[in-house]
KOLDOMAR-921617 format. One line per field, with one value per residue (C-alpha): residue in one letter; chain; x, y, z. Coordinates in nm, 3 decimals. Example, Ala and Ser with C-alpha at 12.3 -4.5 7.8 and 13.67 -1.06 7.14 Angstrom:
2
aa <- A, S
ch <- A, A
X <- 1.230, 1.367
Y <- -0.450, -0.106
Z <- 0.780, 0.714
END
This chain:
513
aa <- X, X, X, X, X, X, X, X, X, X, X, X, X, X, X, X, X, X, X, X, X, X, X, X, X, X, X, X, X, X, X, X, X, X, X, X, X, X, X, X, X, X, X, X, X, X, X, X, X, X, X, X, X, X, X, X, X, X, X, X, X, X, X, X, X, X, X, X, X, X, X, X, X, X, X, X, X, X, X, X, X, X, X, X, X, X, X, X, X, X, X, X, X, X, X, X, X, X, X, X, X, X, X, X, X, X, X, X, X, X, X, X, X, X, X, X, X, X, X, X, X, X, X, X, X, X, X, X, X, X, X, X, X, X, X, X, X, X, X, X, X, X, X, X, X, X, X, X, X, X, X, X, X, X, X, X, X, X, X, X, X, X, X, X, X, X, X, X, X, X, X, X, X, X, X, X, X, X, X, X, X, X, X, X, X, X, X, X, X, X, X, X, X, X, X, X, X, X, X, X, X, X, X, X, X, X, X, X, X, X, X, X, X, X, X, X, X, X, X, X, X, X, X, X, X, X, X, X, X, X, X, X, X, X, X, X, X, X, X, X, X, X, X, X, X, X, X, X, X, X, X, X, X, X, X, X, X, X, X, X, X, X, X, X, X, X, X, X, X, X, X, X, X, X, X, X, X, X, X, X, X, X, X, X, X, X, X, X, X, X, X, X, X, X, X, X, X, X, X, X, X, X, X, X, X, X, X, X, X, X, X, X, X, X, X, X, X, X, X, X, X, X, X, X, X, X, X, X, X, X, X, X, X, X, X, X, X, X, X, X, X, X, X, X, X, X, X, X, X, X, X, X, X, X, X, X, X, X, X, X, X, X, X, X, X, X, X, X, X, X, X, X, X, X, X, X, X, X, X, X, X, X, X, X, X, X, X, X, X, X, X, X, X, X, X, X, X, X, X, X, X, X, X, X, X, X, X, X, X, X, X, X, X, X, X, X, X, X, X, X, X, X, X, X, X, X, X, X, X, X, X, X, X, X, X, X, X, X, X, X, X, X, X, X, X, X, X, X, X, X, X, X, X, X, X, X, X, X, X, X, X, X, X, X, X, X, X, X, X, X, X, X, X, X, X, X, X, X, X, X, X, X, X, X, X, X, X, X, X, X, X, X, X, X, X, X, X, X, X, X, X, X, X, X, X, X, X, X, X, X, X, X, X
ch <- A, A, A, A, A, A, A, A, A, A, A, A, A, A, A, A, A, A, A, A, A, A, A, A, A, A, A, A, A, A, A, A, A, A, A, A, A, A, A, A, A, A, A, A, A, A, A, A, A, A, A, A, A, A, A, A, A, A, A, A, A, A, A, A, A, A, A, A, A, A, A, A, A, A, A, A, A, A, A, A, A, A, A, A, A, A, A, A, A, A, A, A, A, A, A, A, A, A, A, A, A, A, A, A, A, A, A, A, A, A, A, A, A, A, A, A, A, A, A, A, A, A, A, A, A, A, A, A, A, A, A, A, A, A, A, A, A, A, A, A, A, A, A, A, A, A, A, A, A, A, A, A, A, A, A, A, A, A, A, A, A, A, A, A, A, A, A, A, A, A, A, A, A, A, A, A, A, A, A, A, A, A, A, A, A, A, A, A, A, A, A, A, A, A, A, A, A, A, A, A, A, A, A, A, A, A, A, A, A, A, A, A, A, A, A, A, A, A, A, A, A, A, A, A, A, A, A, A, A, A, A, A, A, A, A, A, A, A, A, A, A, A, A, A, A, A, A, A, A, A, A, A, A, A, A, A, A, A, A, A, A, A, A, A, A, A, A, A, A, A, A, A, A, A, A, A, A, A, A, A, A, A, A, A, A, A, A, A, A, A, A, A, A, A, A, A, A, A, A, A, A, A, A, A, A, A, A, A, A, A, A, A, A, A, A, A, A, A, A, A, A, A, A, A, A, A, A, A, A, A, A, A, A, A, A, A, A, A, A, A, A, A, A, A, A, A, A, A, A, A, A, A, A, A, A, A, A, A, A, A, A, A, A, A, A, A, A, A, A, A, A, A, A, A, A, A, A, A, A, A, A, A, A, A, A, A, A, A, A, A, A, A, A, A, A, A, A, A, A, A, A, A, A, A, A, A, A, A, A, A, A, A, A, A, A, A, A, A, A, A, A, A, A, A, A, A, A, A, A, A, A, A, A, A, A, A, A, A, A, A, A, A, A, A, A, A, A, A, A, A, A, A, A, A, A, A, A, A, A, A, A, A, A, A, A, A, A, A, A, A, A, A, A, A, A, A, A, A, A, A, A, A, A, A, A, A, A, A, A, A, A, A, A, A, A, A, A, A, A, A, A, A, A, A, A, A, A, A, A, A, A, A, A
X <- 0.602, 0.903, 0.810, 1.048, 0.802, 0.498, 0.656, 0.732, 0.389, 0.231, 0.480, 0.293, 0.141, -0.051, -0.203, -0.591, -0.544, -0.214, 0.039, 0.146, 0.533, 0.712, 0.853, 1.201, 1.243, 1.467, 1.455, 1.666, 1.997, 1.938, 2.193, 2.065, 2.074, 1.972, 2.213, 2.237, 2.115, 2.234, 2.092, 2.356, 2.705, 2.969, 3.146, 2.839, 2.825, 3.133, 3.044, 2.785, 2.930, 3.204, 2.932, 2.822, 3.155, 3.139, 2.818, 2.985, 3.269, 3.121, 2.759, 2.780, 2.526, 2.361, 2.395, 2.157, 2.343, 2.649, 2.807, 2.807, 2.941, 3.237, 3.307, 3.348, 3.519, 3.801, 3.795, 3.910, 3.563, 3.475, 3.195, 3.005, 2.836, 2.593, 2.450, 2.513, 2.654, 2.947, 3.156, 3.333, 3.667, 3.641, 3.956, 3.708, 3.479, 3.668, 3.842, 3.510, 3.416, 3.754, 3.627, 3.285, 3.307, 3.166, 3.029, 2.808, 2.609, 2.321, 2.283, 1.951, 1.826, 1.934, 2.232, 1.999, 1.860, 2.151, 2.198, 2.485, 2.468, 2.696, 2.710, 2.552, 2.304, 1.987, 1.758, 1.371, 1.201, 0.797, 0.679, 0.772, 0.719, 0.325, 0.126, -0.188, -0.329, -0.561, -0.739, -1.050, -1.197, -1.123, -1.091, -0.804, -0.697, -0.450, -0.193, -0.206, 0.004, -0.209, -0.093, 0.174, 0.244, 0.084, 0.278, 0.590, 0.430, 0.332, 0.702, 0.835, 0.662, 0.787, 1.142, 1.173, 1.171, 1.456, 1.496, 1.202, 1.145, 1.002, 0.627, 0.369, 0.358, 0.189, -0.012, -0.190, 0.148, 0.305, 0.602, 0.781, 0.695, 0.673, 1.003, 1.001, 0.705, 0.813, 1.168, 0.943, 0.743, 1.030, 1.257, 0.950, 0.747, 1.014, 1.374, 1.506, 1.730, 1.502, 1.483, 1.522, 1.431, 1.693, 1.471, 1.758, 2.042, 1.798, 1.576, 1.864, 2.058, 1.747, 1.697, 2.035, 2.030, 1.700, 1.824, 2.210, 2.048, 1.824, 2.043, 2.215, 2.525, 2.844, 2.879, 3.207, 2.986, 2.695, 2.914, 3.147, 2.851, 2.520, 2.236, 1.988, 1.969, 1.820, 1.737, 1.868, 1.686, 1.807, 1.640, 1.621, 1.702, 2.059, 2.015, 2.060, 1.865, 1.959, 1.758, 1.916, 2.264, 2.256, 2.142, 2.433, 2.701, 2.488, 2.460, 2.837, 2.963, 2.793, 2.878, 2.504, 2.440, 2.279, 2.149, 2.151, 1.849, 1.813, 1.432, 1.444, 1.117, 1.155, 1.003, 0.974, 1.264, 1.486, 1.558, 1.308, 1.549, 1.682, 2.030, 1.997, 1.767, 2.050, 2.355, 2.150, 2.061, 2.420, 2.558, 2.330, 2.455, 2.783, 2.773, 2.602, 2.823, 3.118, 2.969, 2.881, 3.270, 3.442, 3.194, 3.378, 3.558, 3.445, 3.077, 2.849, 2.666, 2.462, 2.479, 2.108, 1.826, 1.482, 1.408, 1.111, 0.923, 0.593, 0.249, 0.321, -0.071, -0.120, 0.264, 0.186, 0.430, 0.411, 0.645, 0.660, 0.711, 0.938, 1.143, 1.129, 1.281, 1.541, 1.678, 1.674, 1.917, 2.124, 2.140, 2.307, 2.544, 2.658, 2.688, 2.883, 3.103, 3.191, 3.175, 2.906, 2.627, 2.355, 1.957, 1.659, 1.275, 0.993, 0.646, 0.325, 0.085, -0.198, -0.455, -0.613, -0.522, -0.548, -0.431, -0.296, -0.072, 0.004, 0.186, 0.337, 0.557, 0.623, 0.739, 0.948, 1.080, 1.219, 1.364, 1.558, 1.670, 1.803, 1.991, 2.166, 2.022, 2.147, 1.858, 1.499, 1.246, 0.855, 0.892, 0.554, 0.243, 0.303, 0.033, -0.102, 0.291, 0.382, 0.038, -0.085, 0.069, -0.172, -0.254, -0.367, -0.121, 0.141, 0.030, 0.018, 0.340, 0.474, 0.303, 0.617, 0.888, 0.831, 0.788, 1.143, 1.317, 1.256, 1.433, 1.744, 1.754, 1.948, 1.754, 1.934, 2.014, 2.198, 2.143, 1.817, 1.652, 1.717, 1.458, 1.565, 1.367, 1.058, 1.119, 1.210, 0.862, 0.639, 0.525, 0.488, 0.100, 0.106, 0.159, 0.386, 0.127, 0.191, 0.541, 0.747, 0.956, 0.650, 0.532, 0.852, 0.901, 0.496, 0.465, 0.762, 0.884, 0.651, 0.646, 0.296, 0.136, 0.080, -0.209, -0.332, -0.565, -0.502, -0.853, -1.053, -1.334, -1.597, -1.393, -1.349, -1.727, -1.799, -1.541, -1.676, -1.538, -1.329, -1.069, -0.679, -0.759, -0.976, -0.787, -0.494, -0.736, -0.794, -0.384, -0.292, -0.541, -0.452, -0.063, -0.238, -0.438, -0.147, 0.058, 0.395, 0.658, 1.008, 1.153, 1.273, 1.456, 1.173, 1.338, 1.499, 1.147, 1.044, 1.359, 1.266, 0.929, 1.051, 1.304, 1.006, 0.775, 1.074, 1.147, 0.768, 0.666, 0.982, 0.828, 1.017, 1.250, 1.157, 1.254, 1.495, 1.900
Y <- 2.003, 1.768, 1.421, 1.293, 1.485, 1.354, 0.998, 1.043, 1.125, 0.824, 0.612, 0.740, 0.492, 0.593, 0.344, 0.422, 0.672, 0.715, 0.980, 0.900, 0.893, 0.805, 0.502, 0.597, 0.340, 0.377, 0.129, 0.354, 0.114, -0.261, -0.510, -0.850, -1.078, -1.387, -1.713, -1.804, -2.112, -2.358, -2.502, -2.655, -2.789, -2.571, -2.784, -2.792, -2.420, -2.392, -2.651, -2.405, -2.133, -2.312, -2.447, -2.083, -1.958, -2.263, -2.198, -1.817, -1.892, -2.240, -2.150, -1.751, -1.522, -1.335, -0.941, -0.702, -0.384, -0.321, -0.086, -0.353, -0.592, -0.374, -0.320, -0.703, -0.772, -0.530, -0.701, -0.973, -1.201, -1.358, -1.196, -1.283, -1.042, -1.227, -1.437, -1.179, -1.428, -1.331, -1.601, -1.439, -1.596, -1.662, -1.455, -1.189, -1.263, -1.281, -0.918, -0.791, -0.926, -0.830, -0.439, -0.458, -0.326, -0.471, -0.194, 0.027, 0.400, 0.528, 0.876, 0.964, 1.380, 1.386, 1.230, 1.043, 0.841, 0.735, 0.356, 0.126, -0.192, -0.445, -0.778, -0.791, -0.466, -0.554, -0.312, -0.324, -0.211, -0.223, -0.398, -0.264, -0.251, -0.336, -0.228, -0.214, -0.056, -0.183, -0.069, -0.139, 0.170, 0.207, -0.128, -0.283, -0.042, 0.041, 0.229, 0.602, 0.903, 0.986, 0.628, 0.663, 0.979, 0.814, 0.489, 0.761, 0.928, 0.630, 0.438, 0.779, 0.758, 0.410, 0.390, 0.012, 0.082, 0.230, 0.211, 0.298, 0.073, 0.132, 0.072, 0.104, 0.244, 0.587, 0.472, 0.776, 0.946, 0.913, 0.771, 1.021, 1.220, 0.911, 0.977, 1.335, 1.288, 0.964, 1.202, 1.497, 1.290, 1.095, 1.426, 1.621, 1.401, 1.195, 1.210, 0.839, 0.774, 0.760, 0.490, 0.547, 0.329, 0.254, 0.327, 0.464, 0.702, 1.036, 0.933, 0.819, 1.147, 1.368, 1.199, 1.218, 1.567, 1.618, 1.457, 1.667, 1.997, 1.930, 1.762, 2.078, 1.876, 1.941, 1.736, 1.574, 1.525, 1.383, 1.085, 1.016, 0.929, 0.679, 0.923, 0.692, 0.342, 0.100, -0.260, -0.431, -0.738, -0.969, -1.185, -1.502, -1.745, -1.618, -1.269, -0.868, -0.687, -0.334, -0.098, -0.319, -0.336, 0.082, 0.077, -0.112, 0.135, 0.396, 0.409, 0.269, 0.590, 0.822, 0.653, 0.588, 0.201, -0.119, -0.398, -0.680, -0.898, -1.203, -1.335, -1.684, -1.919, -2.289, -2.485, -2.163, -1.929, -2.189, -2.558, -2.678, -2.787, -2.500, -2.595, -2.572, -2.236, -2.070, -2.216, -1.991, -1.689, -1.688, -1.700, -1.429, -1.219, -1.269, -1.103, -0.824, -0.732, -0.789, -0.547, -0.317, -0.294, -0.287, 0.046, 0.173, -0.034, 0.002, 0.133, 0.032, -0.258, -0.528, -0.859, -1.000, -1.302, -1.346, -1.739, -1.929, -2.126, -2.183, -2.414, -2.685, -2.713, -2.352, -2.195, -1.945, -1.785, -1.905, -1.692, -1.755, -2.146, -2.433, -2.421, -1.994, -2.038, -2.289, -2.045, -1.775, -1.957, -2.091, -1.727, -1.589, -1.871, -1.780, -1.430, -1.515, -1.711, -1.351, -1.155, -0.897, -0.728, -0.845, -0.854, -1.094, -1.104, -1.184, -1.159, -1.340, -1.494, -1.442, -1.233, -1.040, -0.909, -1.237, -1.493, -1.656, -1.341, -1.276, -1.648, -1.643, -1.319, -1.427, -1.782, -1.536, -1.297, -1.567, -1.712, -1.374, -1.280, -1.706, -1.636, -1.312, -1.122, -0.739, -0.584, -0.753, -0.617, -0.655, -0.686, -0.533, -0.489, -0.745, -0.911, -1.112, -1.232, -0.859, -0.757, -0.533, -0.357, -0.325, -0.060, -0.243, -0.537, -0.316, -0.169, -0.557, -0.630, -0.336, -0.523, -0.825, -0.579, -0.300, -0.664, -0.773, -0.473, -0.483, -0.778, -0.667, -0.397, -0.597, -0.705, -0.528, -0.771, -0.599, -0.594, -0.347, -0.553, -0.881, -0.713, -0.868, -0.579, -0.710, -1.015, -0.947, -0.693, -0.969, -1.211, -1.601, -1.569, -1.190, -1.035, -0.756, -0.507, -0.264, -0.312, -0.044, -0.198, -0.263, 0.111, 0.261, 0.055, -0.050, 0.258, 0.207, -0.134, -0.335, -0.325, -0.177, -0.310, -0.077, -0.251, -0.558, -0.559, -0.756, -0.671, -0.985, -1.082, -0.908, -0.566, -0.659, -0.666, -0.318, -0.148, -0.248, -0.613, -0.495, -0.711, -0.671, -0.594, -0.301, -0.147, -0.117, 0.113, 0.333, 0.351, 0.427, 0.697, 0.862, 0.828, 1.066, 1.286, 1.362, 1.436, 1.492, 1.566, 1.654, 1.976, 2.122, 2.397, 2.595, 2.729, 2.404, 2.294, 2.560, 2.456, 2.150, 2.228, 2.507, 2.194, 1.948, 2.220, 2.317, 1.925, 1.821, 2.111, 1.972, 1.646, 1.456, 1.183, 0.859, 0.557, 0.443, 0.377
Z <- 0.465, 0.319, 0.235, 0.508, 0.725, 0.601, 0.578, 1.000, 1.037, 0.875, 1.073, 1.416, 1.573, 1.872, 2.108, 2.249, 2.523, 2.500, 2.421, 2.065, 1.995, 1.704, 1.598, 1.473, 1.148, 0.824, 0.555, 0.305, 0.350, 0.422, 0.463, 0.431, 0.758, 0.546, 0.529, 0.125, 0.023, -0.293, -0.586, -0.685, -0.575, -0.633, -0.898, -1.104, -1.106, -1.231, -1.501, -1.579, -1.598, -1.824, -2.035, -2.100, -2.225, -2.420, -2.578, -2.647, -2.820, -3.037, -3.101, -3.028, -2.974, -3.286, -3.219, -3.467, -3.408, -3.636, -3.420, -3.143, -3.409, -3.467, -3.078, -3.052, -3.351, -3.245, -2.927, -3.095, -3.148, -3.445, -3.647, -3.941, -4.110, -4.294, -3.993, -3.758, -3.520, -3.273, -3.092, -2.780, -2.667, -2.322, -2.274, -2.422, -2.166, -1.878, -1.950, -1.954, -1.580, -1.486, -1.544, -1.412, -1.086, -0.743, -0.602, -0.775, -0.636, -0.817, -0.692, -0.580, -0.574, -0.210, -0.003, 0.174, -0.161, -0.251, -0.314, -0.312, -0.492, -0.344, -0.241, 0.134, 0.051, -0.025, -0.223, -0.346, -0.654, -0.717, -1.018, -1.376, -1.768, -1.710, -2.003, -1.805, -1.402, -1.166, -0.868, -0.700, -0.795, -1.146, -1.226, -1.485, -1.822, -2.006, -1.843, -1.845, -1.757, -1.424, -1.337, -1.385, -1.164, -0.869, -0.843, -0.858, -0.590, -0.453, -0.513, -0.331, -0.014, 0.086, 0.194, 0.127, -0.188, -0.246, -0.630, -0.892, -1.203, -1.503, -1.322, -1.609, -1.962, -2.003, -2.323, -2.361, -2.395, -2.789, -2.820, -2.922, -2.631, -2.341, -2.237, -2.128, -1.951, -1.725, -1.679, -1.558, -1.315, -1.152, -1.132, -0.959, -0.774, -0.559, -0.560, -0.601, -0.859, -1.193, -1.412, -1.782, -2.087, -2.355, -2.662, -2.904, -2.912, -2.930, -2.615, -2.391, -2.450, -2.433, -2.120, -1.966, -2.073, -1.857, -1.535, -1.600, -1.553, -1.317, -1.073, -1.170, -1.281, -1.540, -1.814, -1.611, -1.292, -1.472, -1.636, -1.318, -1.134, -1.166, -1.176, -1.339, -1.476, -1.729, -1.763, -2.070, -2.127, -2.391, -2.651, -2.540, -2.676, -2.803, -2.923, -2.815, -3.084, -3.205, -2.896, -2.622, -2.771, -2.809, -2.433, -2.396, -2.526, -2.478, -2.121, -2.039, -2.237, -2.019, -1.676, -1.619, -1.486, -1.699, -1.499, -1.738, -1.740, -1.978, -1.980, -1.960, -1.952, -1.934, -2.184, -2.376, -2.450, -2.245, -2.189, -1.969, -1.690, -1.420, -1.519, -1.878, -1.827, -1.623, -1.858, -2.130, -1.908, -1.780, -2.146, -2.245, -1.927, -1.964, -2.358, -2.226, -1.998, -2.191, -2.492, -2.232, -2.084, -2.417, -2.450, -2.178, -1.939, -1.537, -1.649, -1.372, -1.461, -1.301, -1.324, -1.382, -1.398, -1.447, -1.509, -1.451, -1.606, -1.784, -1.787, -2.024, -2.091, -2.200, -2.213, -1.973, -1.804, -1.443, -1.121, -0.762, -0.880, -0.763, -1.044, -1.013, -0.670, -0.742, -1.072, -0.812, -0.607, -0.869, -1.030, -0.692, -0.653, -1.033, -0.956, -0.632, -0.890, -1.099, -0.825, -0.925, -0.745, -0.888, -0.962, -0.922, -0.972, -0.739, -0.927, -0.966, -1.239, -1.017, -1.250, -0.896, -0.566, -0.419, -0.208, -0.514, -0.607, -0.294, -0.215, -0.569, -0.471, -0.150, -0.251, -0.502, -0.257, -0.078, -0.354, -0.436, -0.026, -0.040, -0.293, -0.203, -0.451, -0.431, -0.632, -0.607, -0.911, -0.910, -0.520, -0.474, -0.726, -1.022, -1.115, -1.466, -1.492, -1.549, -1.767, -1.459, -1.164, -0.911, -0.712, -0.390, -0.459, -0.429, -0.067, 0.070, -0.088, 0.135, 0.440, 0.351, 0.222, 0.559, 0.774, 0.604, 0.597, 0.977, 0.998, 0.832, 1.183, 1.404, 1.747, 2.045, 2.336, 2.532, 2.929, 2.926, 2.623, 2.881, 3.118, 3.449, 3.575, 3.427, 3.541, 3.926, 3.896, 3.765, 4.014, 3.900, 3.729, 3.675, 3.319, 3.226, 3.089, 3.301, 3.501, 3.441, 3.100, 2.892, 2.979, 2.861, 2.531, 2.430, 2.211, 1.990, 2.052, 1.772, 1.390, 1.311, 1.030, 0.658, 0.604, 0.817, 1.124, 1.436, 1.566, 1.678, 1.483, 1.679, 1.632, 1.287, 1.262, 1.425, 1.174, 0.860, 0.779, 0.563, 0.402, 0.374, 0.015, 0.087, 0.350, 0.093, -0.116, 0.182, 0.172, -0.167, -0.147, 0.183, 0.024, -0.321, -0.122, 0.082, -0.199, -0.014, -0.282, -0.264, -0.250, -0.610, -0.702, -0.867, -1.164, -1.256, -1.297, -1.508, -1.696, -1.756, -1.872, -2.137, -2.268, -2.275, -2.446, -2.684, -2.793, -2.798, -3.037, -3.271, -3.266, -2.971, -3.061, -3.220, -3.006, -3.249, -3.278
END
């Protein structure tokens, strides 16, 4: 059985004593319906982002890697060796936005998975980078490898989430070593496009290396396409330190995408004001990108933001905020203002699967589909401000991203959806229950909830009072124990395991540039 089928048969939804039929849903390629909203004016977005080429070419930005050094100097920025500092021209800059492209596809292990990153498309990821999982069962730890394979499996068998991230670190794994194995598991337990950490020169090309033969791909094919991504974050405030500046150049020179993310907090990394936040983030951006083209001009690239901000009586970080919300929207009107596709955060702060969590990355999603944002990260499971990803806080989350994803289908109004049948059937008083256009649309006409139970209380009672929190457990594992995997080419796998086996028994590679 393919996933797709075992994905249809979940969807079923059959109502008591009826003939069951299928729902017929796809979330795989959302366009969003949502009206973008402002944080600012459009002149003072403009005075931001002039403020941030400002701050590039006066102050500069302080860049660890030589190589990177040399790329920009030749590019015509000033360097200085000793500080390390780089001031970009904005002519620098703006050459390097000018070759970012607008449209970007990251090639999934199907047709079907593919995803295009654009202005308009709108496209989910689950939380990522967590050090530690959670569940009801097992309670929170350290992150493992078996967690790791089941939020793959579990990322693979929801199609509103249409990108992985990096979801949790495999601490049990070495170092060395880490990389094949999260390669392995997203290559043979769903076939969305993987994600892949830029750790140094060795891992990134032992990586690409993994995903070229399995996708079963030339060395031409493999670098004219997307077939996997990375996040680069920078180091805020004012810096891109030697891993993140390789990712940089590394990925651009094999045609594989970067989605550039500074990490800004107010009061912490940032000014403590959402303009002066974002006139840093954007800065920070803007360098990135501009390294990243002068690798190797039209490399698919992402535009990208994470700002909020933090409690000023302990200085932690705080999401799903105000001031998280407002960043959000001033982050898509400054992408608007370059013209890239572009990412955003949701996330939470909330330590537990609670109602606290759960309104901090809503109030965050909201901020992100306001905005425009093309990409939305930690979209479902985040918790402890990115400490945890949670196994049933990422089956609620799904309960808002299925529930939006709906609303990016357009809502058919055409004569039959009117119902004038219905209406001319139904006397003044009656109910439509039974007349003849309920009967023929009530099995399939409805969203039906992942997780939530629209039993009355009494009902509720009789089935085991269960909360929304503990039916999500009851998900997750039904989604394991079904363990619905793509199809793979058999001896590709064994492939990949002989390269794995070869490399681990030399040692791996170091994560180092």
């Amino acid at each position: 059985m393919t996933g797709e089928d075992t994905r249809a048969r979940r969807r079923k939804r059959a109502p008591r004593g009826a003939e069951a039929h299928q729902r017929q849903v796809t979330y795989t390629e959302l366009r969003s319906p949502f009206p973008v909203m402002k944080a600012f004016s459009d002149d003072r977005i403009e005075a931001i982002h002039e403020a941030a080429l400002g701050l590039l070419e006066t102050a500069g930005i302080k860049v660890l890697l030589p190589e990177a050094r040399r790329i920009l100097k030749t590019a015509g920025a000033s360097v200085d060796e000793a500080s390390q500092m780089v001031r970009l021209g904005r002519e620098i800059v703006r050459a390097g936005l000018a070759t970012a492209p607008r449209r970007v596809v990251v090639k999934g292990g199907r047709p079907e998975r593919d995803v295009t990153l654009a202005p308009g498309r709108l496209v989910f990821q689950p939380g990522g980078g967590t050090p530690h999982a959670a569940d009801r069962l097992r309670g929170r730890r350290p992150g493992t490898g078996r967690d790791f394979r089941e939020l793959v499996q579990i990322t693979h068998n929801f199609d509103a989430l249409q990108m992985v991230s990096a979801l949790l670190e495999p601490q049990d794994i070495a170092p060395a070593l880490r990389h094949y194995f999260m390669i392995e598991a997203q290559l043979t337990l769903m076939d969305k496009a993987p994600f892949v950490y830029g750790r140094g020169s060795p891992q990134v090309r032992e990586s690409f290396e993994m995903i070229r033969e399995f996708r079963g791909l030339s060395d031409e094919a493999f670098v004219s396409d997307a077939w996997g991504y990375t996040v680069i974050n920078t180091n805020s405030p004012r810096q891109i330190d030697i891993p993140m500046a390789q990712g940089l150049i590394d990925f651009a020179r094999h045609g594989q995408m970067v989605i550039v993310t500074p990490f800004t907090l107010m009061g912490a990394m940032a000014p403590i004001t959402v303009a002066g936040a974002m006139t840093l983030s954007h800065a920070e951006a803007l360098a990135a990108i501009t390294l990243n083209q002068l690798a190797k001009p039209g490399a698919p690239v992402l535009y990208g933001t994470f700002t909020s901000n933090v409690d000023m009586k302990s200085g932690a970080p705080a999401f799903g905020t105000p001031e998280h919300f407002t960043a959000s929207l001033a982050a898509g009107q400054l992408a608007r203002h370059i013209g890239l596709p572009w990412r955003c955060a949701s996330g939470a702060a909330g330590a537990a699967a609670d109602a606290q969590a759960a309104n901090e990355t809503q109030f965050g999603l909201w901020g992100c589909l306001l905005s425009g944002a093309t990409v939305v990260i930690h979209a479902a499971g985040w918790l402890e401000g990115g400490l945890t990803l949670g196994y049933e806080k990422l089956i609620t989350d799904m309960e808002v991203l299925n529930m939006v994803a709906e609303l990016c289908t357009p809502t058919s109004a055409a004569e039959a959806e009117l119902a004038l049948d219905a209406l001319a059937e139904v006397p003044p008083g009656g109910h439509f229950f039974g007349c003849a256009h309920t009967m023929a649309r009530y099995q399939t006409q409805f969203y039906q909830p992942l997780v939530a139970d629209w039993s009355n209380f009494g009902r509720w009672q009789e089935t085991g009072s269960q909360t929304a929190t503990e039916r999500a457990t009851g998900v997750w594992q039904g989604i394991l124990a079904a363990d619905a995997r793509p199809e793979v080419d058999a001896a590709r796998v064994a492939d990949l395991h002989a390269y794995i086996a070869k490399r681990s028994a030399a040692g791996g590679a170091a994560p180092e540039s």
